[in-house]
Each structure stands twice: as structure tokens, then as C-alpha cells.
C-alpha positions as CSV (number, residue, x, y, z in Angstrom):
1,X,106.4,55.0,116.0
2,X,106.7,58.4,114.9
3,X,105.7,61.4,117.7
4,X,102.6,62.1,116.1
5,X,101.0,58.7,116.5
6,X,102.7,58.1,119.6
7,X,100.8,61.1,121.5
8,X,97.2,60.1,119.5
9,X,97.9,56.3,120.7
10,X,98.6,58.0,124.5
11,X,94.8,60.0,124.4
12,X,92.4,59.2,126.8
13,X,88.7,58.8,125.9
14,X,87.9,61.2,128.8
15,X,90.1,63.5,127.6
16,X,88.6,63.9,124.2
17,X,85.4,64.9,125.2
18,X,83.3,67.6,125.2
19,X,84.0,68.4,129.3
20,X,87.2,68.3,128.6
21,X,87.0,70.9,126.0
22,X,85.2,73.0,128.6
23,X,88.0,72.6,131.0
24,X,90.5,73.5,128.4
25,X,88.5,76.3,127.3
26,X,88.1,77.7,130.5
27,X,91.9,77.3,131.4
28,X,92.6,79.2,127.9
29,X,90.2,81.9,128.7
30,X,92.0,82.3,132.3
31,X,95.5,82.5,130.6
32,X,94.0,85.5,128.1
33,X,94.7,83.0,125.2
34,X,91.8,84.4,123.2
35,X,91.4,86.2,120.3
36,X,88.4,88.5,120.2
37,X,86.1,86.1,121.8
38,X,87.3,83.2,120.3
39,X,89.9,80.6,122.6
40,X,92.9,80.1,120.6
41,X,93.5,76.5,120.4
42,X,90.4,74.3,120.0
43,X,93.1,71.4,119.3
44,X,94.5,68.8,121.6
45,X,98.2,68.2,119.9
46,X,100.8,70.6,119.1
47,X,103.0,70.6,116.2
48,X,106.3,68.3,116.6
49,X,109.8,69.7,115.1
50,X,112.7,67.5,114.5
51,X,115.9,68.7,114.8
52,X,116.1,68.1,110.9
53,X,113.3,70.3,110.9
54,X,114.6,72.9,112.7
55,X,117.8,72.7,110.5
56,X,115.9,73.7,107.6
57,X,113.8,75.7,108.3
58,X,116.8,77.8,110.4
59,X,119.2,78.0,107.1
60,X,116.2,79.4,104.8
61,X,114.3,81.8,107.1
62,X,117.6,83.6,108.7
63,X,118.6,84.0,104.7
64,X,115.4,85.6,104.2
65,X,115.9,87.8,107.1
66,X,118.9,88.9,105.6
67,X,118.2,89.2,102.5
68,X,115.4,91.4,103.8
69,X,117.9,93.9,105.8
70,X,119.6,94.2,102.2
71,X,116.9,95.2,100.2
72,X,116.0,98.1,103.0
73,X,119.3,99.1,102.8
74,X,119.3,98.9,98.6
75,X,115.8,100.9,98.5
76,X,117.4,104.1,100.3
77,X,119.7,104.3,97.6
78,X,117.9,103.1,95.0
79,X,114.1,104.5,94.2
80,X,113.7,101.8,91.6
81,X,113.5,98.9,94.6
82,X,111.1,101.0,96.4
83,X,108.9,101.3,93.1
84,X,109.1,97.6,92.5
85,X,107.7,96.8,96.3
86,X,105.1,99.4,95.6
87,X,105.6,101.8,98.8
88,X,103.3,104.2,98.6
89,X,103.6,108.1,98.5
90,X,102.4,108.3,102.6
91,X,104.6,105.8,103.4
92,X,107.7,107.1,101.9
93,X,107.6,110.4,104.5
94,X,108.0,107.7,107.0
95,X,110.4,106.0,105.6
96,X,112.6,108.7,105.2
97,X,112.8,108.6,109.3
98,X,116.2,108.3,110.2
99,X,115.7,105.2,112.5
100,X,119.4,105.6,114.1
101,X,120.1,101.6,113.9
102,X,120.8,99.2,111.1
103,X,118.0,96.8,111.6
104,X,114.6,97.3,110.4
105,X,113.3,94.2,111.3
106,X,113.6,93.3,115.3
107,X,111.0,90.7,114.8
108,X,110.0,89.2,111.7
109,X,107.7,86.2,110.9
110,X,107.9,83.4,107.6
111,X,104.4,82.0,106.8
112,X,105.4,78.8,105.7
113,X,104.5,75.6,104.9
114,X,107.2,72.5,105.9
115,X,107.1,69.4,103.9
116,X,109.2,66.4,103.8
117,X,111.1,67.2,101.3
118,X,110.6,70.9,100.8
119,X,109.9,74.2,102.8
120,X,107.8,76.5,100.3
121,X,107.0,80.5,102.3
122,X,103.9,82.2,101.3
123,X,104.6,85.8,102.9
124,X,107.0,87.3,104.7
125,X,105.6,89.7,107.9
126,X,108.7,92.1,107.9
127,X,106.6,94.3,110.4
128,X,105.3,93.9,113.7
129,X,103.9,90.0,113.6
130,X,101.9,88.8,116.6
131,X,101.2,85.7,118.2
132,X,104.6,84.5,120.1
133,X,103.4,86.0,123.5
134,X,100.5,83.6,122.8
135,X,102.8,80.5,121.8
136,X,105.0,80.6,124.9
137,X,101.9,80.9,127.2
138,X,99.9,78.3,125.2
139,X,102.9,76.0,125.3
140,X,102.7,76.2,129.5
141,X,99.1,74.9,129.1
142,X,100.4,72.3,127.2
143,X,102.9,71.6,129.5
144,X,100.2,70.7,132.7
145,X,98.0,68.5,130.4
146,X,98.5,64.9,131.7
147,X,98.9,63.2,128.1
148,X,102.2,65.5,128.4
149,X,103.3,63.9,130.9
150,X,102.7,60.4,129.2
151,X,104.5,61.6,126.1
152,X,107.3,62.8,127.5
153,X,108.6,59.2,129.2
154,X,109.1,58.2,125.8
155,X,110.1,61.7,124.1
156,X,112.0,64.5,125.2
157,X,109.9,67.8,124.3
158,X,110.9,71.2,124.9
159,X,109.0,74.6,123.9
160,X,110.3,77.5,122.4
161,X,110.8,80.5,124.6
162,X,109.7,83.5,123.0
163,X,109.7,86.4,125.0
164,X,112.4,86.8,126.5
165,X,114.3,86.7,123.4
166,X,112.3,89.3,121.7
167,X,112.8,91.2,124.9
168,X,116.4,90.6,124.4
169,X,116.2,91.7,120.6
170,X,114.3,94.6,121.7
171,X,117.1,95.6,124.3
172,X,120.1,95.3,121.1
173,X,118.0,97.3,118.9
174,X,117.9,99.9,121.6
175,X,121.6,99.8,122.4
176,X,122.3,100.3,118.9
177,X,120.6,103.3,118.6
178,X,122.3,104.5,121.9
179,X,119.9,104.5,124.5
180,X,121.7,104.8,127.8
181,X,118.2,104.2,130.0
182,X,119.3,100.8,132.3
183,X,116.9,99.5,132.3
184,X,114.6,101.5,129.6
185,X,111.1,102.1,129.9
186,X,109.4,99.7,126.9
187,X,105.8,101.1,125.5
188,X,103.9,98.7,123.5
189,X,101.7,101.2,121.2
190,X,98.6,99.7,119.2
191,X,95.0,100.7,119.4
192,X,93.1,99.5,121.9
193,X,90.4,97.6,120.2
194,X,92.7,95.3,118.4
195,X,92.0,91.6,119.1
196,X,95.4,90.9,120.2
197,X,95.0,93.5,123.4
198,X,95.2,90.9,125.2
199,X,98.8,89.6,124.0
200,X,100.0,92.8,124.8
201,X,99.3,92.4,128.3
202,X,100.7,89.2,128.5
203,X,103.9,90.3,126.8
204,X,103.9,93.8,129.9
205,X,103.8,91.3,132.6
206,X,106.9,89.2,131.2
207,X,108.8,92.0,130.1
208,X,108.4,93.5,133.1
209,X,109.4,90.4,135.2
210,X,112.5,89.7,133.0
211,X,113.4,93.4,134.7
212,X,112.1,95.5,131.7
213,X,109.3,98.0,132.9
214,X,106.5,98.4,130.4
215,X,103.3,99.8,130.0
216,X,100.8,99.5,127.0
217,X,99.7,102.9,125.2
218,X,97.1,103.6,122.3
219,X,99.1,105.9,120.0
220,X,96.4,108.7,120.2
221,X,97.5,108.9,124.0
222,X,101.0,109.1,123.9
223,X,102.2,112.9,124.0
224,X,105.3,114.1,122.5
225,X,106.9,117.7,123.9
226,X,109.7,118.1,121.7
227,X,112.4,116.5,123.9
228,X,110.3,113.4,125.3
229,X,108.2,110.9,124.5
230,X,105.4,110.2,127.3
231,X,102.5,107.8,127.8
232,X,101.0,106.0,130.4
233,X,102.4,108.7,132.6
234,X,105.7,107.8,132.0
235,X,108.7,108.7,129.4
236,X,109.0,106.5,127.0
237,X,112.7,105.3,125.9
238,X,111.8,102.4,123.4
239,X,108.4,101.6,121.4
240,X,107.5,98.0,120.5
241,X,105.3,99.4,117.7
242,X,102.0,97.0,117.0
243,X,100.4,99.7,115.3
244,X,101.0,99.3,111.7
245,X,102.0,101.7,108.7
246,X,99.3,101.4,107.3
247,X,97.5,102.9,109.9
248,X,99.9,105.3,110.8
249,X,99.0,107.1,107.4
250,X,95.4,106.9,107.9
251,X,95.3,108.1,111.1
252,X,98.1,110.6,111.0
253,X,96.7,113.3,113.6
254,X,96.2,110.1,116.4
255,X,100.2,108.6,115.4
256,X,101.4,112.6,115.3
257,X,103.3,112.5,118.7
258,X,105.0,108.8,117.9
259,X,105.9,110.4,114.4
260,X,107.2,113.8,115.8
261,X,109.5,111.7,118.4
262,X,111.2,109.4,115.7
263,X,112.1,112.2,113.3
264,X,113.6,114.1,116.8
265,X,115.5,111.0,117.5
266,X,113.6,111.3,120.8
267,X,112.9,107.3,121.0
268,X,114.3,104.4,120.1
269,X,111.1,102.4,117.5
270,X,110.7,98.6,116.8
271,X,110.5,97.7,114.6
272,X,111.4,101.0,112.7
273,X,109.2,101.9,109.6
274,X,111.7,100.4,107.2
275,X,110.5,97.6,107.6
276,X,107.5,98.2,105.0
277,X,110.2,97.5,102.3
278,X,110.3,93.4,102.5
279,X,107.0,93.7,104.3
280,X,105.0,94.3,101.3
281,X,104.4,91.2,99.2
282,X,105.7,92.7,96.2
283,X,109.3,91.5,97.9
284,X,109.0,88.6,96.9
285,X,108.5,89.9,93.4
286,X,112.1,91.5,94.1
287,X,113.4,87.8,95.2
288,X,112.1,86.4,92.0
289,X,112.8,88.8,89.8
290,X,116.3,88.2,87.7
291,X,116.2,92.0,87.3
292,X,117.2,92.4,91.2
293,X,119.6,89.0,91.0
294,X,122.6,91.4,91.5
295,X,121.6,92.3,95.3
296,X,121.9,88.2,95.8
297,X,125.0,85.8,96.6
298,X,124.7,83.0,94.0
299,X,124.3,80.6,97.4
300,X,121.2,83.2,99.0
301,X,119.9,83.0,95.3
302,X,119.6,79.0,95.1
303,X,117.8,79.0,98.4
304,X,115.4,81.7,97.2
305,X,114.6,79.0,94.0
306,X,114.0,76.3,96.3
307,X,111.9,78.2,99.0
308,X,110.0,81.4,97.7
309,X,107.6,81.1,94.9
310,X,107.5,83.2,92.0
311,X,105.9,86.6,92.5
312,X,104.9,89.2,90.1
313,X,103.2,93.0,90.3
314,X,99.7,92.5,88.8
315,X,100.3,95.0,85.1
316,X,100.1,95.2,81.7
317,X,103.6,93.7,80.5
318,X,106.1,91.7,79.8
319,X,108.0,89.5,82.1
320,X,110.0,86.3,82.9
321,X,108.7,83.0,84.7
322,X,111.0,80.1,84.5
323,X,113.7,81.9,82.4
324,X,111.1,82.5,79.1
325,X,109.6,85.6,78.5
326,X,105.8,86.0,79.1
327,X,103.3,88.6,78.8
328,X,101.7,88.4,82.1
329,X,98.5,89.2,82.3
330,X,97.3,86.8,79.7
331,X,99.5,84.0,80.5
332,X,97.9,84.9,84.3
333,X,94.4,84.9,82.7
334,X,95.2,80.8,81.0
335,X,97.4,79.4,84.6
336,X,94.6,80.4,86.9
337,X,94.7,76.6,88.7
338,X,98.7,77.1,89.6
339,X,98.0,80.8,90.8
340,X,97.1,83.0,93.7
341,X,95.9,87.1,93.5
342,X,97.0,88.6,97.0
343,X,96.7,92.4,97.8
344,X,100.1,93.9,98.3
345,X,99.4,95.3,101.6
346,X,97.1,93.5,103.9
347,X,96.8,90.6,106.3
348,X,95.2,88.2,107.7
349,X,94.2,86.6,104.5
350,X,92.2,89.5,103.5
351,X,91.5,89.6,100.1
352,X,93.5,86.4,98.9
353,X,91.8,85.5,96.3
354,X,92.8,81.3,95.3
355,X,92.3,80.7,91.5
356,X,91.9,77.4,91.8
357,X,88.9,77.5,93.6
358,X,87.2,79.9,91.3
359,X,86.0,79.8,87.8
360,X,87.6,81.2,84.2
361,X,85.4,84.4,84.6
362,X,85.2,85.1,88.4
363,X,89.2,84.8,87.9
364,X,89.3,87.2,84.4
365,X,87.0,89.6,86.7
366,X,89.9,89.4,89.9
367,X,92.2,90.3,88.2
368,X,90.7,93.3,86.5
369,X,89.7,94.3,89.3
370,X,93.6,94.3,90.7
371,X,94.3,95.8,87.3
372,X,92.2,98.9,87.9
373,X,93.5,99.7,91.1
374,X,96.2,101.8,92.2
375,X,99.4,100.6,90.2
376,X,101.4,98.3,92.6
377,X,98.4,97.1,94.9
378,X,98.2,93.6,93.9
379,X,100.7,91.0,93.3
380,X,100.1,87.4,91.2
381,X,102.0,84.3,93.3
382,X,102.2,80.8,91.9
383,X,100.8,78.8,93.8
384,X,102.3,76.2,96.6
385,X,102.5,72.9,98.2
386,X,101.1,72.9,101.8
387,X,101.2,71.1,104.7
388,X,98.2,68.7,106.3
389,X,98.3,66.8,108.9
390,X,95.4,65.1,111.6
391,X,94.5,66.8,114.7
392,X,92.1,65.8,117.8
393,X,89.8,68.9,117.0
394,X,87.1,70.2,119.5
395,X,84.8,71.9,116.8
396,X,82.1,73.9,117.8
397,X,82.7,72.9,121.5
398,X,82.1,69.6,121.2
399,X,84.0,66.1,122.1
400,X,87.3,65.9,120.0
401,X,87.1,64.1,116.8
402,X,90.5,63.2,114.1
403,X,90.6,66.0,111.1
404,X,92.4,66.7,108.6
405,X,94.5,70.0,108.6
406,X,96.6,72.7,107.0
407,X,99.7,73.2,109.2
408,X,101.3,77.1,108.7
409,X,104.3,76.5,110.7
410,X,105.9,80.2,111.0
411,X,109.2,80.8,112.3
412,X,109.6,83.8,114.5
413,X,113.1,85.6,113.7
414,X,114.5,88.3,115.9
415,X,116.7,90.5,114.8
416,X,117.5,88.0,112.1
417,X,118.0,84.4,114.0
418,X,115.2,81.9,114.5
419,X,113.7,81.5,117.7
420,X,110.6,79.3,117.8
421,X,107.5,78.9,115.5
422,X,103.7,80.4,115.7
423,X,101.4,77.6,114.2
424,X,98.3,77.8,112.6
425,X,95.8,75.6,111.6
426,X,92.8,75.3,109.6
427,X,90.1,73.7,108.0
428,X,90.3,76.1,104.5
429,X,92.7,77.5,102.0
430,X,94.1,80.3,104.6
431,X,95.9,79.2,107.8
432,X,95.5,82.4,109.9
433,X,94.0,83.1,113.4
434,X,91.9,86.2,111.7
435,X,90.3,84.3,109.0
436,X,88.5,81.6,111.7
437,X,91.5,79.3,112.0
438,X,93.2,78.1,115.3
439,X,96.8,77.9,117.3
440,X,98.3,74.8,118.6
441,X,102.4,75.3,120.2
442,X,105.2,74.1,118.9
443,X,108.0,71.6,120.5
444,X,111.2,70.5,119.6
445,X,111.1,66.8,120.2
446,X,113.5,63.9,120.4
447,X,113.2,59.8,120.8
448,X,114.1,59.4,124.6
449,X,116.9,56.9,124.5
450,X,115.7,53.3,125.2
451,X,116.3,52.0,128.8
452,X,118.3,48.4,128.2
């Protein structure tokens, strides 16, 4: 019996119903695993991951990762990369920040989907992705249900445990741009009516038990005096940055002081505004693209075929799909079934647009509509297989009843090496907590060995 029918077989009538829901609810709520106002997990299994599993999705996310670092490093040399990912003209100021260590990305996220036989990535979230403060705690709920119990006599299960090794990742990123500070002062900047406020307290009081002293900071309060960074009252030595690029350039005169102390070399940033570069989803354009096969090892260039999907900036033009020459926008226009519009720079699932589930002219109007604006805002992605599985889902509050899923199972790399999963499910197209869907934890499991 595989683990997925073996906990379903191990569920308790009792345990499916609607009370039970409230006592779940009530015991996510307490452990701040909400989003906005919604709980986090209205599902009663996690996600299993064999160690075959873990195997491959560890060989193709950790070559992303590093393929990733090259590209940054390619795109400050080369203005031609950062025209293909389609960095805009307020981002390159920032990018031109001097972070004072190699690694743009201290934590990175795959959106993926993990087959049998194949591991196919939508996205790559090259800049501050959230969610693993909320997997390790969701995992200890997990851990004190009492089907738990009863699947772990006949498998061994073990959660991933996130934040300390981001803390750890956070720690090398600051020794490698020299901070001295033992231990440093950690501020965790983002606005304050985010919906994912309450991760960042989650993640102060770990960080701050692991022996890490942190406070959480809009960026608007953070003051900058030309020799130190300050905020919640205290000097600041390293930023875990949850405020995005995208809203440091619209909000310029609220990011000024975090801004001012980067380009002083005043405070060690993660992850440092490089990190746009294979953030944007054009990079996967880059991957795809036999123009940029020369920044590739022929091995890192056979896992990209398997794993990444074929990518294009939506424009007028010639290009190459599948080694023939096409003119894209037309052959776009007749392949609308097999093919996905995405904005270049957004998340959450705004704005993805599945062709598939429109018709010829509501498709012929997207894409003019990503045609017409500004040049490199939209990208064209062929479209992929994706993962489904059944859950025991509490929908609208009410007892637990056996649906059919999609599963975005999305490693969590820092500083380049896997370290556990954020997963997603959902009822529609998009697996994302933003867009309505819901989080279940991951575990590592193994057949226990059979007593004789």
C-alpha cells in the first residue's frame, strides 16, 4: 500500500467532520497560520516525498539555482541579458548596488509540478519567496494530529526544517559581505499590511530563539544617518528584505533610507536586488533560448530541456521553438491550447492568462493586449503537465469530503541547496495561496521495516 492510501485508510469518521474542522481551524488560527483572514490549510493530508522524489527534484532545482547565480553574474557584464529579462529602467539604479557578496539569491523558490516520470517548473521566485515559516509551523500541527501517530507505526515521516536553515543562509550571506556583528541584529522589512505579517512574526520569534535577535520594520520606518542603519530602535546589521523591487521603485521616498544604506555599504541585504535578474519570467526565455546556450554546460543544458518549458518575450518576430524557425506571434495566435500569457513581473497568479480555457478571439485580444504594452512586460510559456492528486478537503468549513487536486510542490533553495518544499493546492488552473488556494506540509517518508 502506497503512503497516500495508507493515511486515507487510517482516517477516522470523527475526524473528518465538520467539528473537527473547527478544532483544526481554531488550532491554525492560534499558531498565526493564516493568510489575511483565511486559515492556511483546509486539508487533512500533507504531501508525501520519496527519497526518489527528493533526488529529483534536488539535481534540477540546485541547477536552476545555479544557473540563476550565472546569469546575474553574465547580466553585469553583458546589457544584452539584462534586455532579454526585461529589467526595467527603475530597476537598473538598483541593480547597479554593489551588494558586497556573490550570491543574489539567499532564498529562492521552484514552482513546480512533480510527476512520475517528469518534474516540469512553471516560475522561478528568485526574490524574497514566502511561505516556509508557515510550512515548518504547519508541519508541528501535523505532527499532534492523532492519525500521525497511526501513520507513523507503519511509516517513518520526517518534516523539513526550514528556518533555521534560512537563518543559517542568512548568517553566510552576511559573513561574506564581512559583517563582524556576533550575533547580528536581523530586520525583516515589508509593509505592514501585507497578508503574510503574520509569517514575519513567526520567523522573529525563531530567529531570535536560534540566538539571532530580530525585529520586524516597515521600510518607511527605518532611518538611515549616513553611517547606520536603524529601525525598531535598534541598528540594523542584516535586512531579510520581503519588500519587493517592484515596490521599492514605486514607493521610492518610503524605501529611501534602505536604498541610501546599501549603496553606503552600511548593511548587509537579503536577498540583494540582483536577484530581479532570474526573478523575472523572461529567465526562462534566457534558459530556452539557443541564443544564451553558451552561458550553459552541455549537462545544465539537458536538464533545462527536460525541466523548464519553453519561454518567449511576447513581440513582433522571429524565433526558434523546437529547433525550427517561427514567427511568433502568429504561430502564438494558431497554438493557443498548448500555451500560457504570463506578465513578466508579477505574482500570485495575477494576470496569468491560460489559453486553453479561453476562446480564438478572447486569446487574439490577450495577446494584443501584451503586445501594446511596454516592450518586455509579457512573456508566452508552453504549456505543462501538472500534478493532481485526492485530498480529505474541509470546503467552506464543512465535514471533509475526497477531491481532486492540483499539487504545486515548490522546493525552497537557500543559498543554492534544497531544503524542504512549500505546497500548494487548488481546485483551479493556479496553485497559489493568493489566488484562493490552500497549504498542506510536506514529509519525507519511508516504509518502516516489517517486524518478523
Amino acid at each position: 500500500m502506497n503512503p497516500i492510501d495508507a493515511w486515507h485508510g487510517l482516517l477516522k469518521p470523527e475526524e473528518l467532520s465538520a467539528g473537527a474542522f473547527e478544532v483544526l481551524s481554531a488550532r491554525l488560527r492560534a499558531e498565526r497560520l493564516t493568510f489575511g483572514d483565511r486559515v492556511h490549510c483546509p486539508f487533512l493530508r500533507p504531501i508525501f516525498v520519496t527519497a526518489e522524489d527528493e533526488r529529483r527534484v534536488r539535481e534540477f532545482a540546485e541547477t536552476l539555482a545555479a544557473v540563476g547565480e550565472r546569469v546575474v553574474q553574465a547580466a553585469m557584464a553583458d546589457a544584452s541579458l539584462v534586455e532579454a529579462v526585461g529589467i526595467r529602467e527603475d530597476e537598473r539604479r538598483l541593480l547597479a548596488i554593489e551588494p558586497g557578496y556573490a550570491v543574489s539569491s539567499t532564498a529562492s523558490r521552484v514552482d513546480a509540478f512533480l510527476l512520475p516520470e517528469s518534474l516540469q517548473a512553471a516560475e522561478y521566485n528568485a526574490e524574497s519567496p514566502a511561505g516556509f515559516g508557515y510550512a515548518e509551523r504547519l508541519a508541528a500541527v501535523f505532527d499532534a494530529l492523532p492519525v500521525m501517530a497511526r501513520f507513523r507505526e507503519r511509516y517513518e515521516a520526517r518534516a523539513y526544517g526550514l528556518t533555521a536553515a534560512m537563518l543559517d543562509a542568512l548568517l553566510a550571506s552576511y559573513r561574506d559581505w564581512g559583517g563582524r556583528a556576533s550575533p547580528p541584529t536581523i530586520a525583516i522589512v515589508d509593509w505592514r499590511d501585507v497578508p503574510t505579517w503574520s509569517e514575519f512574526e513567526i520567523l522573529q520569534e525563531r530567529f531570535t530563539a536560534l540566538g539571532a535577535p530580530t525585529v520586524i520594520c516597515p521600510p518607511e520606518e527605518l532611518e538611515f544617518d549616513g553611517r547606520q542603519l536603524r529601525g525598531a530602535g535598534r541598528r540594523i546589521d542584516l535586512v531579510y528584505r520581503r519588500v519587493l523591487v517592484n515596490d521599492v521603485t514605486a514607493r521610492p521616498a518610503a524605501c529611501e533610507a534602505l536604498v541610501r544604506a546599501c549603496e553606503a555599504r552600511a548593511v548587509c541585504m537579503a536577498n540583494s536586488f540582483r536577484c530581479k535578474i532570474p526573478h523575472k519570467k523572461a529567465f526562462f526565455a534566457v534558459l530556452t533560448d539557443p541564443a544564451f546556450a553558451r552561458l550553459f554546460t552541455g549537462a545544465e543544458r539537458a536538464i533545462i530541456a527536460r525541466h523548464v518549458p519553453w519561454t518567449r518575450a511576447v513581440a513582433e518576430g522571429r524565433t526558434t521553438k523546437g529547433g525550427e524557425e517561427i514567427d511568433l506571434l502568429p504561430w502564438a495566435r494558431r497554438h493557443r491550447e498548448d500555451l500560457v500569457l504570463k506578465p513578466n513581473d508579477d505574482y500570485g497568479g495575477a494576470g496569468v492568462t491560460l489559453g486553453w480555457e479561453l476562446d480564438d478571439t478572447r486569446w487574439d485580444a490577450a495577446i494584443q493586449a501584451a503586445l501594446a504594452a511596454p516592450a518586455g512586460s509579457w512573456v508566452v510559456q508552453e504549456k505543462i503537465a501538472v500534478r493532481r492528486e485526492v485530498f480529505p478537503w474541509f470546503r467552506d468549513g464543512r465535514g471533509a469530503v475526497l477531491a481532486d487536486m492540483l499539487v504545486d510542490m515548490a522546493p525552497y533553495l537557500f543559498r543554492g541547496k534544497l531544503a524542504g518544499f512549500l505546497t500548494r493546492l487548488s481546485a483551479t488552473g493556479l496553485a497559489n495561496v493568493t489566488s484562493g488556494g490552500g497549504q498542506v506540509p510536506a514529509y519525507f517518508v519511508r516504509p518502516r521495516p516489517q517486524a518478523p
